[in-house]
N, C-alpha and C positions, 0 to 999 in steps of 0.2 A: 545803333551800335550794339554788338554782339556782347554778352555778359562778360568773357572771355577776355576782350578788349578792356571796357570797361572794369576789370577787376584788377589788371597788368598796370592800365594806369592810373588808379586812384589810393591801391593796396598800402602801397610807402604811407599817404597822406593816412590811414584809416591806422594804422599801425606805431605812426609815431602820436596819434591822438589819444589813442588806447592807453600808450609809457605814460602821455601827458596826465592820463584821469588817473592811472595807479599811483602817481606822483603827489597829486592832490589828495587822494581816497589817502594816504598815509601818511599823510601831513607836512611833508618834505619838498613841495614842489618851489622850485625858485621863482623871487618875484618876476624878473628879466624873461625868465622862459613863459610864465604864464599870460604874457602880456596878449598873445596871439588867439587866445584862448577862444574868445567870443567870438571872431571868424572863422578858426575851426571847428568851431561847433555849428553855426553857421551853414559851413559848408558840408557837413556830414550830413545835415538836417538835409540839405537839396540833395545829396545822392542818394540820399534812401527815398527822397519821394523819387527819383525819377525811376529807380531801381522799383516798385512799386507799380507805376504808371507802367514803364517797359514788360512790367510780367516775368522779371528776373525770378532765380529760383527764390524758394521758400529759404531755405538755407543761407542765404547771400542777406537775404530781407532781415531775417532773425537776425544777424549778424551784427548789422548795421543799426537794429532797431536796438540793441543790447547798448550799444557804443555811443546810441542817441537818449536812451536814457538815464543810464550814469552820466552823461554830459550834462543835462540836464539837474539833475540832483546836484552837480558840481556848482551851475551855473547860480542853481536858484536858491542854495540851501542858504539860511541864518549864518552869519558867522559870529559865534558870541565870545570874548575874551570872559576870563574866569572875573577880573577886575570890576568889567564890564556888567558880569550878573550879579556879582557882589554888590555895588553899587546899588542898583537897579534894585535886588533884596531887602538893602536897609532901606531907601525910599518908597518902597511901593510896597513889594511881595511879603515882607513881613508886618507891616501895622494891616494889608488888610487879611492876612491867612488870621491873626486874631481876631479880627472883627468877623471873617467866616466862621470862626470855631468861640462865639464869646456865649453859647452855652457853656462849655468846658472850663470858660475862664470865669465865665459871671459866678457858677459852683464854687472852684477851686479857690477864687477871690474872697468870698462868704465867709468859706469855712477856715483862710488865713487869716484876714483880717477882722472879723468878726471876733475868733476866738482870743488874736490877742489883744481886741480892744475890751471882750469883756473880763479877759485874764487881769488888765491891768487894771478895771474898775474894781474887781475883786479886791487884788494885793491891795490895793489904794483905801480900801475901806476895812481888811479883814487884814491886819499887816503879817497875821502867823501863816497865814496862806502861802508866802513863799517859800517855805520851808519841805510846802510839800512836794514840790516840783526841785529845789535848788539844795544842796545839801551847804551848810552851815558856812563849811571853808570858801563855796565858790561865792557866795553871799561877800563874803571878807573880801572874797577878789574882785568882785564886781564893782562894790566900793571903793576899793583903790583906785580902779580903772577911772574913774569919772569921781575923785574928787575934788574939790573947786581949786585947792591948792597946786593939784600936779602940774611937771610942767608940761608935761604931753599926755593928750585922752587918748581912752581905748586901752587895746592891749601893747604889752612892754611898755610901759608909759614913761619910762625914764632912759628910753635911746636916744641915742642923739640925730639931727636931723639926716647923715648921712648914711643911717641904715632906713630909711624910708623905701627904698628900694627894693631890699631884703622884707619888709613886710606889704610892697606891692605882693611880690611874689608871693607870702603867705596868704594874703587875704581871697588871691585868685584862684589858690588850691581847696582854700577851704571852704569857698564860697561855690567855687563848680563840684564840690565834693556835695555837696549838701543837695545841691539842685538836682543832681545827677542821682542820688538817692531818692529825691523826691518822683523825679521821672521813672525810673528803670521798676520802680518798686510797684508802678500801677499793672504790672505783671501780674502779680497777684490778684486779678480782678481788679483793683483798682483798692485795694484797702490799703495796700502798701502808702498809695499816696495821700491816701486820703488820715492814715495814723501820722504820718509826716509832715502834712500840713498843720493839722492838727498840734501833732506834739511841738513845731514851732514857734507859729503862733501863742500858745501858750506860756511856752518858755519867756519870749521875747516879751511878752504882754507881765509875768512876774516879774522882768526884772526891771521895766519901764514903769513898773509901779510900785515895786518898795522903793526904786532911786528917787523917782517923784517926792513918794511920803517923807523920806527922811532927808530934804532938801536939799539933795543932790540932779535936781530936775534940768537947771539950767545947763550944766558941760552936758545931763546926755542926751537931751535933749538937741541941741546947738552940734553933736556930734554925731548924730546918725539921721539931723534930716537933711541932711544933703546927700549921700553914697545912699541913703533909704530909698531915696525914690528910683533907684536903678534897681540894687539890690531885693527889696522887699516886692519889689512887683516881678522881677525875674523869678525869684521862690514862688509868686502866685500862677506865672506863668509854666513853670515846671511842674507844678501838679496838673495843670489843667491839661498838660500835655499825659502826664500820666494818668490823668483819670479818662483819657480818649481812648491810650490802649486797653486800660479795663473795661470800657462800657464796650470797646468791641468784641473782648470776651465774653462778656455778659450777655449781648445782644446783638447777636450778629446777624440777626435778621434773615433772608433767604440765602445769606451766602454763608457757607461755611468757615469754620471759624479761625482757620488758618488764613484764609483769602481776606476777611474782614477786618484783621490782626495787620495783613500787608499793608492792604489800603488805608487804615487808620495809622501807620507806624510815620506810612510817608507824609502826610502834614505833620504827627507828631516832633519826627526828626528835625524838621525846621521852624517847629516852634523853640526846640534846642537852642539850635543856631543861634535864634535869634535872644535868646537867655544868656549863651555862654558871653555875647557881645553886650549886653548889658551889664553881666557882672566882672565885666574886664573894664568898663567903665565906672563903675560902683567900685572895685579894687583900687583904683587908679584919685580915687575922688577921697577914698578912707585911707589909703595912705598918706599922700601928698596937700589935703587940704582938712577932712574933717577931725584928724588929731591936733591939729594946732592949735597952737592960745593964744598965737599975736592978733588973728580977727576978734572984733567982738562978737559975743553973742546973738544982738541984734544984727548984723552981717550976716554971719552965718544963715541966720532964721530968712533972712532976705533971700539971700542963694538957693536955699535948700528950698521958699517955697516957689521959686523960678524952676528948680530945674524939676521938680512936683508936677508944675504947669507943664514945662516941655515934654515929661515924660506924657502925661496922660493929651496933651495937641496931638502928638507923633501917632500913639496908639488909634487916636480917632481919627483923625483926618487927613493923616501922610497917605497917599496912593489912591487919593479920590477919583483921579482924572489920569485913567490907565490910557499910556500912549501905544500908539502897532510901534514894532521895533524897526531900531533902523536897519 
């Protein structure tokens, strides 16, 4: 068959497959129209072999071969719903991108929790010691907040149950407000995050231990270890992620320091992710449950060290057994 022939009659077929792939490439394509799809790709595949075989021009070949490999890409590629990676994210892609980077976190964890466990052996033994971190008035407030009598812990302590909602929303602003300072600040080489851990830590460790000493142990205790185990490990997760983008300032190795910055930014950013959804969980746990005073104490302590357990299972062993996609 003469090229000529051969192009008169197969042109329409190669032209309305063309509309089909522009269709698809821009995400628009209808389900009903693309039913046909895999046959006309199919068939495109056998006229470019035979156009191939016959010594057709070069031109006709490119042509065909262009229309055969976007078909192709169409045919074969991933399709992934946003739902879909999200999912897939909280099960898998984020407990093991930690465990890829638990240098960053094993540091950043150290220098959180360390400092406020030995902050609060300090206040606990040296009681004028909080004084040097808390000034006088916040002391008086702190107290209030967690004394055994009120009827609701924490802050506002005297709302009523139906502004809980209004202080979801506070706690989630103030709580990504904070992490997000801890992260963006390893700019600076990584001191940013590392004063921010630091100065946490500390704070939290003074006031866990004058409330301790002057027997106010039990509401704060009962009241921040449940939202703690979300909360406190997202702030250790937030430095770790800021101290990635300063070490790849610091040491950026054979690549220059801008390209080292990238590279390190993109797991950083989704160690984010994976923080902001923790402390929307921690938000949601200090409003609606760890201010109350109908549970008891011992309840509370149960919960709080259950979801302690969950948090640090998730971290280690969620995404052990990585599936091919479907």
């Amino acid at each position: 068959m003469k090229q000529s022939l051969f192009e008169s009659r197969h042109q329409a077929d190669w032209d309305a497959f063309g509309s089909q792939l522009e269709a698809l490439e821009r995400g628009k394509a209808d389900a009903q129209a693309s039913q046909g799809f895999a046959a006309h790709y199919r068939q495109l595949c056998q006229h470019l072999a035979l156009a191939q075989a016959r010594g057709y021009s070069s031109h006709l070949i490119d042509q065909l071969q262009q229309l055969a490999m976007r078909g192709h890409q169409q045919f074969y590629r991933h399709r992934s719903h946003l739902a879909a990676q999200l999912i897939r994210f909280l099960f898998g892609g984020f407990p093991r991108l930690v465990r890829s980077e638990w240098r960053s976190v094993c540091v950043a964890s150290l220098l959180f929790f360390g400092s406020l466990a030995l902050m609060g052996l300090l206040t606990y033994l040296y009681p004028e010691l909080i004084f040097s971190l808390v000034s006088p008035d916040q002391v008086t407030e702190m107290e209030s907040m967690y004394d055994p009598d009120a009827r609701r812990l924490g802050r506002f302590s005297e709302r009523g149950s139906g502004d809980d909602w209004v202080m979801f929303g506070f706690y989630i602003m103030n709580n990504i407000g904070i992490a997000f300072q801890t992260f963006a600040s390893g700019l600076l080489l990584g001191l940013g995050s590392l004063f921010f851990l630091l100065f946490n830590g500390l704070m939290i460790g003074a006031v866990a231990g004058h409330l301790t000493r002057i027997g106010y142990g039990e509401p704060f205790w009962s009241f921040v270890i449940g939202h703690g185990a979300f909360e406190l490990t997202a702030i250790a997760l937030a430095g770790a992620a800021g101290l990635k983008l300063g070490w790849a300032l610091l040491a950026p190795g054979r690549l220059p320091r801008g390209e080292a910055l990238r590279l390190a930014a993109g797991k950083a950013i989704q160690l984010v992710c994976g923080v902001i959804l923790f402390l929307l969980l921690a938000a949601f746990i200090e409003a609606f449950w760890s201010s109350t005073t109908f549970a008891s104490p011992n309840t509370k302590y149960a919960v709080g060290a259950g979801l302690w357990l969950l948090v640090l299972s998730y971290l280690l062993l969620a995404g052990r057994r990585q599936h091919a996609p479907d």
